[in-house]
Structure formats: C-alpha cells, structure tokens
C-alpha positions in Angstrom: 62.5 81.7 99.3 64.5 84.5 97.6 67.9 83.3 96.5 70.6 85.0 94.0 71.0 82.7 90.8 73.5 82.2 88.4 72.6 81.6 85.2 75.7 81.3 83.2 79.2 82.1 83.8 79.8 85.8 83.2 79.9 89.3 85.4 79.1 89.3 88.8 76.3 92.2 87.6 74.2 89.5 85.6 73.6 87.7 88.9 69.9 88.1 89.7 67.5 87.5 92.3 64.7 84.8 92.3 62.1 82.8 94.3 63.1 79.3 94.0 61.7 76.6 96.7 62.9 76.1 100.2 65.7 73.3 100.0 65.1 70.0 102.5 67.8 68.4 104.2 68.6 65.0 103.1 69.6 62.3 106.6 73.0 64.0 106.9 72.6 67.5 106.4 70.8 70.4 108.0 68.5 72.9 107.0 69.6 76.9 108.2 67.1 79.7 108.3 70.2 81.7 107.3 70.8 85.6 109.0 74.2 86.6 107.2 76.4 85.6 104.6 79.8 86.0 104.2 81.2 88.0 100.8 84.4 86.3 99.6 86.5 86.9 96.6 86.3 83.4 95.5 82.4 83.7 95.0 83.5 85.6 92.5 85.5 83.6 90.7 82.7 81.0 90.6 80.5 83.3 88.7 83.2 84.4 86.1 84.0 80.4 85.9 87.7 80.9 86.9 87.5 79.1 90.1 89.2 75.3 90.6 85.0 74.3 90.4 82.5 75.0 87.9 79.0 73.9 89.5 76.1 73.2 86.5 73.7 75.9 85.9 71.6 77.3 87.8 73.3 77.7 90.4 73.8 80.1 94.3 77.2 81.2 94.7 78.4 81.6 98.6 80.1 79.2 100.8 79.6 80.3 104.3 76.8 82.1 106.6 75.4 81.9 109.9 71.8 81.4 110.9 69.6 79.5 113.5 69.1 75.8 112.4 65.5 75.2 111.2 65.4 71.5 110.2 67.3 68.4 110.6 67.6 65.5 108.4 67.2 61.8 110.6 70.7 60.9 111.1 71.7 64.3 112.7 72.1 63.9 116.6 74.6 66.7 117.6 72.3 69.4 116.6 68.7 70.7 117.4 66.1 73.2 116.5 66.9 76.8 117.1 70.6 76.2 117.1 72.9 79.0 116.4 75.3 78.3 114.0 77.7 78.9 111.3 77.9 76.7 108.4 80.4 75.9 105.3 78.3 74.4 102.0 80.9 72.5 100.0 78.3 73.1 97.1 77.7 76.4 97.2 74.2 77.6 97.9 74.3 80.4 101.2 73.5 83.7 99.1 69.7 82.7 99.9 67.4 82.6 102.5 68.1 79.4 104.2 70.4 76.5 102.8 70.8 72.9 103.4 74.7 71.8 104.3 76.4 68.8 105.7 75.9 68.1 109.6 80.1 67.8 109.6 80.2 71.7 108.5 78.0 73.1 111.2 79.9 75.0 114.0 77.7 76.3 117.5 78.3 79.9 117.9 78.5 81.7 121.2 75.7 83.6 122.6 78.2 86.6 123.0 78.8 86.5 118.9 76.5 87.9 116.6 75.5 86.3 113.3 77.0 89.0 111.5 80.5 88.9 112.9 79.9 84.8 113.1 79.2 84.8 109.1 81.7 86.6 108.8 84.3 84.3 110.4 84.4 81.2 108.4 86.1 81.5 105.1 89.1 84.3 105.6 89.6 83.6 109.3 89.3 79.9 108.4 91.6 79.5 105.7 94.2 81.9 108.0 93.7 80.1 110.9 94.5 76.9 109.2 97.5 78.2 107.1 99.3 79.8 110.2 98.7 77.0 112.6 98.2 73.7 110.9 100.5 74.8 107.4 103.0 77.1 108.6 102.9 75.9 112.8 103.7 79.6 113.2 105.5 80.4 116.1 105.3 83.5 118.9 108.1 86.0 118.3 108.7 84.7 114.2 108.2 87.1 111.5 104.9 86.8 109.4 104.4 88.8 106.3 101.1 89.5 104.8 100.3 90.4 101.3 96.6 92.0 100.8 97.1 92.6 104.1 93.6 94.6 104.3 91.2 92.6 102.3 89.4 89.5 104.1 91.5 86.9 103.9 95.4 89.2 104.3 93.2 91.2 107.4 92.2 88.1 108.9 95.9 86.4 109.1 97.1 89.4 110.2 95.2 89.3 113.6 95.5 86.0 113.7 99.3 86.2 113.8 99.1 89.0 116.4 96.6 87.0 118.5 99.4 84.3 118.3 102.3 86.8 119.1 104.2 87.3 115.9 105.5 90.3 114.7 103.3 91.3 111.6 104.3 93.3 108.7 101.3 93.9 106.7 102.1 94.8 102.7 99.3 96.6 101.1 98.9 98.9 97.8 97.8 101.8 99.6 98.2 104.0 102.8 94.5 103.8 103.7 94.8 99.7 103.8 98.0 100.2 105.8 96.1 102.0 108.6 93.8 99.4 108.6 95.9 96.6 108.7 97.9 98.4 111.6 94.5 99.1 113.2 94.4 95.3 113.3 97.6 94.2 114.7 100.3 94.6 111.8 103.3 95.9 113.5 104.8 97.9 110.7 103.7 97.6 106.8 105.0 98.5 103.5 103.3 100.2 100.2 103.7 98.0 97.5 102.6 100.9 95.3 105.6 103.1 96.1 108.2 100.7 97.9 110.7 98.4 96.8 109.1 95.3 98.4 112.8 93.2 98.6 114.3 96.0 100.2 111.8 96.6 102.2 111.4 93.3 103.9 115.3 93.1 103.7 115.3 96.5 106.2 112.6 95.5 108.4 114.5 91.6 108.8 117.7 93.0 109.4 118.5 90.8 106.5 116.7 87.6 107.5 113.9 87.2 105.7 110.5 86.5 106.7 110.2 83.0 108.8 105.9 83.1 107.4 104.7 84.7 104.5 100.7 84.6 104.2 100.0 85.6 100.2 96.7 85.6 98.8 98.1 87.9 95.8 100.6 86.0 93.8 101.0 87.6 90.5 104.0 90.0 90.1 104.6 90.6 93.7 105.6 87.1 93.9 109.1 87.6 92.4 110.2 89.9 95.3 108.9 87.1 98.0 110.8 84.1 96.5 114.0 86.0 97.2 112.5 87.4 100.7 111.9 84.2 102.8 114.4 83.6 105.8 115.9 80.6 106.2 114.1 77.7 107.3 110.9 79.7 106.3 107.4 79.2 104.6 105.7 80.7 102.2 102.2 80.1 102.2 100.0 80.2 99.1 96.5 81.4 99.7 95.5 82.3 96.2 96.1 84.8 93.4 93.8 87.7 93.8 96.4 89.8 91.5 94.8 87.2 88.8 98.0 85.7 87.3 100.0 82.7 88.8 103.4 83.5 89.4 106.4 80.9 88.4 108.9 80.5 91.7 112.4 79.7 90.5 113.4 76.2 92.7 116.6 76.9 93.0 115.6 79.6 95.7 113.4 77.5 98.5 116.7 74.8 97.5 120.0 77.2 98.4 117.8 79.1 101.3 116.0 75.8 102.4 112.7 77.1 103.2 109.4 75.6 102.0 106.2 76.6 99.8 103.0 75.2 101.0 99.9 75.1 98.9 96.4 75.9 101.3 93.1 74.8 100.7 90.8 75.5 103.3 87.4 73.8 101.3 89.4 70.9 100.9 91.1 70.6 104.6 87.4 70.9 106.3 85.9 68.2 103.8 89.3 66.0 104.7 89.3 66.6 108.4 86.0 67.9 109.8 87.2 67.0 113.4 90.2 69.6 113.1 88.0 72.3 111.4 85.3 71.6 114.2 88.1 72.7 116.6 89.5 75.0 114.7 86.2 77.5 114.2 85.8 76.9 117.9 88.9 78.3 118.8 88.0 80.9 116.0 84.5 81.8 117.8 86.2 82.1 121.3 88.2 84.3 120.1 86.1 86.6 118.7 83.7 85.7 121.7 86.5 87.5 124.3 87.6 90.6 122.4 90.9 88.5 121.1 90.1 89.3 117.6 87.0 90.9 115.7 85.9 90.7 112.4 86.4 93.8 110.2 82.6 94.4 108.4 83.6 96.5 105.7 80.0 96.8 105.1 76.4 95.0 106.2 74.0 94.7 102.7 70.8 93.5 101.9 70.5 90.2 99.8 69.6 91.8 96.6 73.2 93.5 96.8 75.4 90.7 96.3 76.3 91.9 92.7 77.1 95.0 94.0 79.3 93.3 97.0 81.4 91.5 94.7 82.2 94.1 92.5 83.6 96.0 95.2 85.7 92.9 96.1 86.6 92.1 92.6 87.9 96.4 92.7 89.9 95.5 95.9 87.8 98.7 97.3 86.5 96.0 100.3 88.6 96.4 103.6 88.1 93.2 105.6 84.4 91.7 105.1 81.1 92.2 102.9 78.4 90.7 104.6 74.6 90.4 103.2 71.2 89.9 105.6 68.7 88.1 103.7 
C-alpha cells in the first residue's frame, strides 16, 4: 500500500511517499480501507518533533480518517465488514491507504455523511465538542470567544457554540477569516491584526468579559485574554498554534474567580471511549441534519500531504485539509 513516511524529524517537505505492506489487525483492533484523511496542525508538529509524542522512526503521521472497514481482528463483535466509519489511531498511522486502530476508536457514520466531511469531523470538531461541553459545560445565551477562529480547530468551536446557542465572537488575524468565521455562526469578530483585542472584547461584553474562551493560539495574544475572562468564566486551552506558551499571571483567574482548563482530546477518548463514542455520534448527527458542516478548505490527493501541512503550518488553511488516498 502507498503510505507517507517519516524518516526523521525535520520539515514537513522531507515527508515522502512509499509502498510499505498492508498492516493486520491484532484481536482488538480493526483494519480500515481508508477514503479520507483529516489534515491537522498537530501532524505537523509530529514531523518537526515539537509535539507532546515523538513516535520511533519510521513512522505515518495522521490521527484520524474515515473509510469502510475491511478486516477485523477475533475479539471485535460491534463491527462488520463493509462498515462505514471514522476512526482515531492513538499511534499515528492514517496518511496511508488503510490503517489498523483500536475497535474502542471506531465511530459508524451515517449513510447521509460522506467520508470526506466524516474524516473531516474527528480531530477539530472533536476536541471542540469536548472542550465546550464536557470542559467548559457551555451554556445557551453565554459568551464564547474564539481565537483562530477560521482554522480547523477555532472554525469548528465556533459552530459548535452556535449549534449550542451561544453568542460567538470569532477573533481572527485577518478580514477574509472573519467572513468565514461569520459564514459559520460567529456573531460578531474582531481583527487581531488591527484591534486592540482587550478593548475589543471589553466593548462587545459591555464590560463583562467572556463567560468561554476557546484558544488554540496562545502566544502573545494570551496577555489580552487573561484580563478578558468574565467572572465565573473559563478559559480553555486548546494549544499554541502562535508557537510560544504564554505565562498567565494567577493573581487574575484568583481576584476575577474564573478558571483555566487544560484539553486534551487524544487523551480524553483513550480515558473514556464510552463518552467519545457518544460524543462523535452526536457530532455525525449533526452534520447528518444540516446542524453543522464541515468547512473543506481543500480535497488532495495522498501524495500532497507535504503540501497540505505547509499550508497549515502558513495559517493559509480556512477550516479543513483533507487527502483521498
């Protein structure tokens, strides 16, 4: 099968594609013919070897995709032949054509949902799904603020806090991203390249602060949010896409009592499979009635993954990359 390979830790361009052999699935696992994978930033990461795991070489970056189940190892009941499904790997491994992965991180996808909106699905609308309803309990009629409010993960939260009936502000470095974001369900938005973000959040509060904000940037914008969440609020950290992880000053969640929660969707679905089982099915029936779709930035063949990630390591990607085998 054809698979892209990373040698050595290093730019995304030194990925390359090979024929290695088709994987088998041990008792526990399954075997997926896969259709599409999902682009992320932290496949990324994994190849530069600046992510929290650094697999041994060689190794296939990706972590989710969606395909049609093609073999099953002997202790896996809940799942036959032909199935369509989207799957997590915990060990990397989906920028090929088929993977093996746990049983526990296979989720049925509706007829009505294609695989390319399905592999899509997984990893940003995952993680925000999780962050605003199991981390933040976010509630209809709060505030939520979203930094990198047009890339995969910021875009996703975004219509997931619409879908859930919060009033969005979507902060993104440029007016083309805003108009996406607002495309998407973002209420109103601010330019972090030309607006003071404080003030800004300050006028569109009336002073209050945000009661959710969803960051996936850290770095320098970070200074401005510590001093921007309301009272009683939380401030959910997604990751640092901006590269540098900011230092809060604890004296602020102390005098305005509001909270900083650390999310980890990889770790949550290896720690509760039961809830992430129910929480990608509540994902796909969403997408499966029109409540939220997907934004493909782009559909690529295989042999452009490099390509793919560059884009997302430019922040030129507007929701999600996703590549057809």
């Amino acid at each position: 099968m054809k698979a892209i390979v990373c040698q050595a830790f290093g730019p995304v361009e030194d990925l390359s594609v090979q024929q290695i052999p088709e994987p088998a699935p041990g008792a526990d696992e399954v075997l997926i013919d896969v259709a599409s994978v999902g682009v992320n930033f932290p496949d990324a990461l994994l190849v530069r070897g600046l992510y929290q795991v650094k697999p041994s070489f060689p190794f296939i970056p990706g972590i989710e995709c969606a395909g049609t189940i093609a073999a099953l190892g002997k202790n896996v009941t809940t799942f036959t032949v032909g199935d369509r499904v989207a799957a997590m790997s915990p060990q990397f491994g989906t920028y090929a054509e088929a993977v093996v992965v746990p049983a526990s991180h296979i989720y049925p996808i509706p007829e009505a949902l294609d695989f390319d909106h399905a592999g899509a699905l997984l990893c940003a609308h995952g993680t925000a799904y999780h962050a605003l309803v199991q981390r933040a309990a976010l509630r209809s009629g709060e505030t939520l603020l979203v930094t990198g409010a047009a890339g995969g993960t910021g875009l996703a939260a975004v219509q997931i806090g619409h879908a859930l009936g919060a009033h969005v502000i979507a902060a993104c470095s440029n007016d083309e991203k805003l108009h996406t974001a607002k495309q998407h369900g973002a209420d109103v938005a601010i330019n972090t390249g030309k607006d003071d973000v404080r003030d800004a959040i300050k006028s569109l509060t009336g002073g209050a602060g945000a009661d959710v904000i969803f960051d996936p940037v850290g770095g320098d914008l970070a200074k401005s949010l510590a001093r921007s969440v309301g009272w009683n609020g939380r401030w959910l950290v997604i990751g640092f896409a901006d590269g540098a992880i900011p230092k809060v000053p604890l004296n602020l969640p102390l005098v305005k009592g509001y909270s900083i929660v650390g999310v980890f969707w990889g770790s949550f679905c290896d720690r509760d499979p039961a809830q992430a089982q129910t929480n990608h099915g509540q994902l796909f029936e969403m997408a499966a009635s029109g409540k939220l779709t997907p934004h493909l930035h782009a559909v690529m063949p295989l042999n452009e993954a490099p390509c793919a990630l560059s884009q997302i390591e430019q922040r030129a990607v507007q929701g999600k990359i996703v590549l057809n085998p």
